[in-house]
C-alpha positions as CSV (number, residue, x, y, z in Angstrom):
1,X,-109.1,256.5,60.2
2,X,-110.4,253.6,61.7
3,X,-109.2,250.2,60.2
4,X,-112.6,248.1,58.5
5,X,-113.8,245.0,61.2
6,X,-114.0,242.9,57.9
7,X,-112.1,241.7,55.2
8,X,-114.2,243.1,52.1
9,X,-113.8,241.2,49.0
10,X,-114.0,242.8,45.4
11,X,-116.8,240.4,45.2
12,X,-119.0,241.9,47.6
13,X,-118.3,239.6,50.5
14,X,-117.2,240.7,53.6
15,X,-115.7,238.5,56.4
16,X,-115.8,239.5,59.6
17,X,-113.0,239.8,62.0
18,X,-112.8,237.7,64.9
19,X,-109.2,238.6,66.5
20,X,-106.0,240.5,65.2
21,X,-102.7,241.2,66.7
22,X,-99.2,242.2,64.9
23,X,-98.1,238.3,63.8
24,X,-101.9,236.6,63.0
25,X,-105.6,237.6,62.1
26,X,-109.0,235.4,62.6
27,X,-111.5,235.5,60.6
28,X,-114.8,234.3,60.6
29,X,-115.2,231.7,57.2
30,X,-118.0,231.3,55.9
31,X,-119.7,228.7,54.1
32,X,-118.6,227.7,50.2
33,X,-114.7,229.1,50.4
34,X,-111.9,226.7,49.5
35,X,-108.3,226.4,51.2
36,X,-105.9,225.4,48.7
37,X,-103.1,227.3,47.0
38,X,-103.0,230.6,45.4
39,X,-102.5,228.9,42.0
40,X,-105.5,226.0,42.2
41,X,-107.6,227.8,39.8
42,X,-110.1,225.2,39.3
43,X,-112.5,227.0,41.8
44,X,-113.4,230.9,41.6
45,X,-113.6,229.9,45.8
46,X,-110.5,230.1,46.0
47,X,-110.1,231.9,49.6
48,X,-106.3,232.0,49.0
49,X,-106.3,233.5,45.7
50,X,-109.2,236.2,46.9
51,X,-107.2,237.5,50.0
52,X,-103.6,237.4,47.7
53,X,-105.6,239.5,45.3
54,X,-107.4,241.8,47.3
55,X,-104.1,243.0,48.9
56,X,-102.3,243.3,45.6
57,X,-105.0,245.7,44.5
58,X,-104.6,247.6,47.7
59,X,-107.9,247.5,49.1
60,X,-108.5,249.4,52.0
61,X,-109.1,246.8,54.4
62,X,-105.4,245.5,53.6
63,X,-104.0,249.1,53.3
64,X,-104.7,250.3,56.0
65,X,-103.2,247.8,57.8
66,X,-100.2,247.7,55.4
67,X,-100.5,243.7,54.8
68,X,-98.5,242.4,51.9
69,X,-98.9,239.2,53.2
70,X,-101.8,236.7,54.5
71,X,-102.2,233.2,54.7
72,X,-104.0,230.5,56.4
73,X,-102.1,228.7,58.8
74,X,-104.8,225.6,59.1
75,X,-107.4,224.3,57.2
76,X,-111.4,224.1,57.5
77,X,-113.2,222.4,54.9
78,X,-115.4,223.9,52.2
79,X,-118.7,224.3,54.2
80,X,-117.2,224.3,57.5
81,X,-117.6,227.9,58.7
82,X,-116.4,229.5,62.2
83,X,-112.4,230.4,62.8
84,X,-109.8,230.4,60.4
85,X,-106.3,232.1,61.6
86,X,-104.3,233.5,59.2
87,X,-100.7,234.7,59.3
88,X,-99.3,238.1,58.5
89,X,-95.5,237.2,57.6
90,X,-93.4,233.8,56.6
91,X,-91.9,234.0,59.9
92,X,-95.5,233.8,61.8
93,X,-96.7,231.3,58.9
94,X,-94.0,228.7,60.1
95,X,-94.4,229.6,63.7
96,X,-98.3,229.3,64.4
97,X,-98.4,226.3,62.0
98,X,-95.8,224.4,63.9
99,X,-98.2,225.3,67.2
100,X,-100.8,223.3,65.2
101,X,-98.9,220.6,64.3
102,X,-97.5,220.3,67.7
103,X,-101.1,220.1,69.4
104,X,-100.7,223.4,71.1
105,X,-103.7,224.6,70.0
106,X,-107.1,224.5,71.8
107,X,-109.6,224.2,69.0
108,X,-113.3,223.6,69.9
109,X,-116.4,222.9,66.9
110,X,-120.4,222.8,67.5
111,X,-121.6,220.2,65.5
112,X,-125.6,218.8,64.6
113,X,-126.0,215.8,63.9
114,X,-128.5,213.2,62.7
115,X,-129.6,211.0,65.8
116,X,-129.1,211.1,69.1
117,X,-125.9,209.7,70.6
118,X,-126.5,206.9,73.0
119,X,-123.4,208.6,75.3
120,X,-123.4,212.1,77.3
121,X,-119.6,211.9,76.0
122,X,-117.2,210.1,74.9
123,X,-114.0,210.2,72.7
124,X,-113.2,208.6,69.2
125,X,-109.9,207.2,68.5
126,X,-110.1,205.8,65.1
127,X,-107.3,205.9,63.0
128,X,-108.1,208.1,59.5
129,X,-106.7,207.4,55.4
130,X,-107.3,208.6,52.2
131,X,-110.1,206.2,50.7
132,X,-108.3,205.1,47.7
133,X,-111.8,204.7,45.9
134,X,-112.4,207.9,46.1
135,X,-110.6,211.2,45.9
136,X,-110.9,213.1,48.5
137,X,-112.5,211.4,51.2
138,X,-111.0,210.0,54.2
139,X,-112.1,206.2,55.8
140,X,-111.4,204.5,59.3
141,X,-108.0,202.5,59.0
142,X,-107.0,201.1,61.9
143,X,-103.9,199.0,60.5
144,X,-102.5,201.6,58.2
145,X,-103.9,204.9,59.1
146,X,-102.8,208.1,60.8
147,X,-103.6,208.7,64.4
148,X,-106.6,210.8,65.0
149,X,-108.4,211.8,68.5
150,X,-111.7,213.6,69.1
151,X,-113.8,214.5,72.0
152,X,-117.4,214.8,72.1
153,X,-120.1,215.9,74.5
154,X,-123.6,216.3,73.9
155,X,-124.7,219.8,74.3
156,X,-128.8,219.4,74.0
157,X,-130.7,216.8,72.0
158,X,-134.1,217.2,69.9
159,X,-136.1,214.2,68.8
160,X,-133.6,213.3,65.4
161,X,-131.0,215.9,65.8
162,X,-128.4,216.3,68.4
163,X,-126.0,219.8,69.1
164,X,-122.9,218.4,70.0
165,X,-119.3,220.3,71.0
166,X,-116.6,218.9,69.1
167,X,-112.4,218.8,70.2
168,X,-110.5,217.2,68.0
169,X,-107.0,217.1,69.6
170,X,-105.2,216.1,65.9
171,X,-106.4,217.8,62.8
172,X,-106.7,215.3,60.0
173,X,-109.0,215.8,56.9
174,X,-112.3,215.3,57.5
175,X,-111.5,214.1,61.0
176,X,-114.9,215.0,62.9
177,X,-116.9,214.7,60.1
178,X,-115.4,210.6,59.6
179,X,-115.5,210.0,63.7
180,X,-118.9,211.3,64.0
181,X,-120.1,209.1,60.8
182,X,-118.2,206.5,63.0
183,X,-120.3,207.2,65.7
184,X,-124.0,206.3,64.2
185,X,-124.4,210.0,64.2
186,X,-123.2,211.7,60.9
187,X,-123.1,215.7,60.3
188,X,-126.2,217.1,59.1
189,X,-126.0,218.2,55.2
190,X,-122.9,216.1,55.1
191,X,-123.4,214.6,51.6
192,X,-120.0,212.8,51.9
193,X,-120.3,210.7,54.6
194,X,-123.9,211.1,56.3
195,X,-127.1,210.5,54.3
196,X,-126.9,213.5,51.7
197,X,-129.1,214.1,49.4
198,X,-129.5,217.3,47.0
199,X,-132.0,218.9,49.2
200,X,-129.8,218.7,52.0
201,X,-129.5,221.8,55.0
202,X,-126.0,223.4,55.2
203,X,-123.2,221.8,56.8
204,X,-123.4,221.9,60.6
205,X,-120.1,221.6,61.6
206,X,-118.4,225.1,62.7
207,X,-115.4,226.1,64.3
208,X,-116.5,229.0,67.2
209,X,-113.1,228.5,69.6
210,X,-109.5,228.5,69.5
211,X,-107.3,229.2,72.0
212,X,-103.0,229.0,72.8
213,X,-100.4,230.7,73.9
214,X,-98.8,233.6,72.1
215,X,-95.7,232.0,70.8
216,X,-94.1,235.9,71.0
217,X,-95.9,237.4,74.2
218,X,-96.7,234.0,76.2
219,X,-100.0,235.8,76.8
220,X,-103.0,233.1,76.6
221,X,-105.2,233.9,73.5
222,X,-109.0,232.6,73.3
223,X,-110.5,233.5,69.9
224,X,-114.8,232.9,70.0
225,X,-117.2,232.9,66.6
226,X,-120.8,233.6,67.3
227,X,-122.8,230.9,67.2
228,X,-126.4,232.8,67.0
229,X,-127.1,232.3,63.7
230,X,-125.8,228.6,63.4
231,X,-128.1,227.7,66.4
232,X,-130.9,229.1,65.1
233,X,-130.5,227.8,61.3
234,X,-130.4,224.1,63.1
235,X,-133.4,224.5,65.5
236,X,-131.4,225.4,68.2
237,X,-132.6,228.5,69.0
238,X,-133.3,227.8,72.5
239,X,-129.7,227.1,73.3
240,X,-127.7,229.4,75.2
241,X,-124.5,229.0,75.1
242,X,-121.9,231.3,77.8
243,X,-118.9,233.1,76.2
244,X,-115.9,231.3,77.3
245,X,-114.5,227.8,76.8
246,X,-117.4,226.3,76.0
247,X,-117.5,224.2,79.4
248,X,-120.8,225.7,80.8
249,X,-123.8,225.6,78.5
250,X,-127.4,225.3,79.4
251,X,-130.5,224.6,77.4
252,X,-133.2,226.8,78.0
253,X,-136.6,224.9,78.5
């Protein structure tokens, strides 16, 4: 029997598979889930604590794949949606995470955002720290902060919004989000650091490429999310954009 193409959740949700092989599995995250460990129980979006679950029942999805083990090796926030690799062992836990860590890892985001940047491209080097006046928010420090490094490139551009392609070459909290605010062009439906407001459209921020090396084969690895359906719930329906790296896109007029 054919193993499912999604993980299904008791709770009815199912999320899809992007990319599997015998040490790591991608899926495609959707809006709303939480990455935090199994035991942070102050959320029932926990995404940890639904994949550890599912497999201890012995779903099918994990069964028939004989998983005893899954865990997300990076982090997206909240409403971020788009990649999320997760490992299948401790030993591929420490080894893909240390990829990360070590900037070995190709990651690529489409973001819309509020305005139009005054640049075709440019890169933000601002250095990112917890906000100590509020929990869980990041803020530009350039004296005490952590180094943090993000490329942008405008991708097509409306009257108030922009589609943008995001690569962040360090991974701290936030990061895109804070370098875009940065910018003069905040995230749309980002009610933590654009203009939010209750009425606000999803976040438009997702991950849709990753790429590396296989740390056990050496083969080169490019993992896509479809983008269809973000495009289209941003206005962007007459975007195109070629499977690949991301480096040629086109706008149809």
């Amino acid at each position: 029997m054919a193993k499912p193409t999604c993980i299904e959740l008791p709770s009815g949700e199912n999320l899809p598979i992007l990319y599997e092989d015998r040490s790591v599995l991608a899926i495609d995250k959707p809006a709303g889930w939480m990455l935090v460990p199994f035991s942070w129980q102050k959320t029932n979006r926990n995404l940890q604590a639904a994949l550890t679950s599912s497999i201890a029942a012995g779903d099918f999805w994990a069964r028939s794949r004989n998983l005893r083990f899954l865990r997300f090796v990076h982090r997206l926030d909240a409403e971020t949606t788009g990649i999320l690799l997760l490992a299948k062992s401790q030993g591929a836990l420490k080894t893909y995470s240390a990829l990360f860590e070590e900037r070995h890892m190709e990651k690529r985001y489409l973001a819309v955002v509020a305005g139009v940047p005054k640049q075709k491209e440019w890169t933000c080097r601002v250095r990112l720290a917890p906000d100590p006046a509020e929990h869980g928010k990041m803020r530009v420090d350039q004296r005490h902060g952590k180094e943090a490094e993000t490329s942008f490139r405008v991708l097509a551009a409306q009257e108030r919004t922009a589609l943008l392609e995001a690569r962040p070459r360090t991974g701290r909290t936030h990061q895109i989000r804070v370098h875009l605010a940065e910018s003069g062009c905040p995230v749309m439906g980002d009610e933590l650091y654009g203009k939010g407001s209750a009425r606000n459209p999803p976040l438009g921020l997702r991950a849709v490429g990753l790429a590396y090396s296989d740390p056990f084969s050496r083969k080169h690895v490019s993992i896509h999310a479809p983008t269809e359906a973000f495009l289209n719930q941003f206005g962007f329906s007459g975007f195109r954009q070629e499977r690949g790296e991301g480096k040629k896109m086109e706008a149809k007029r």
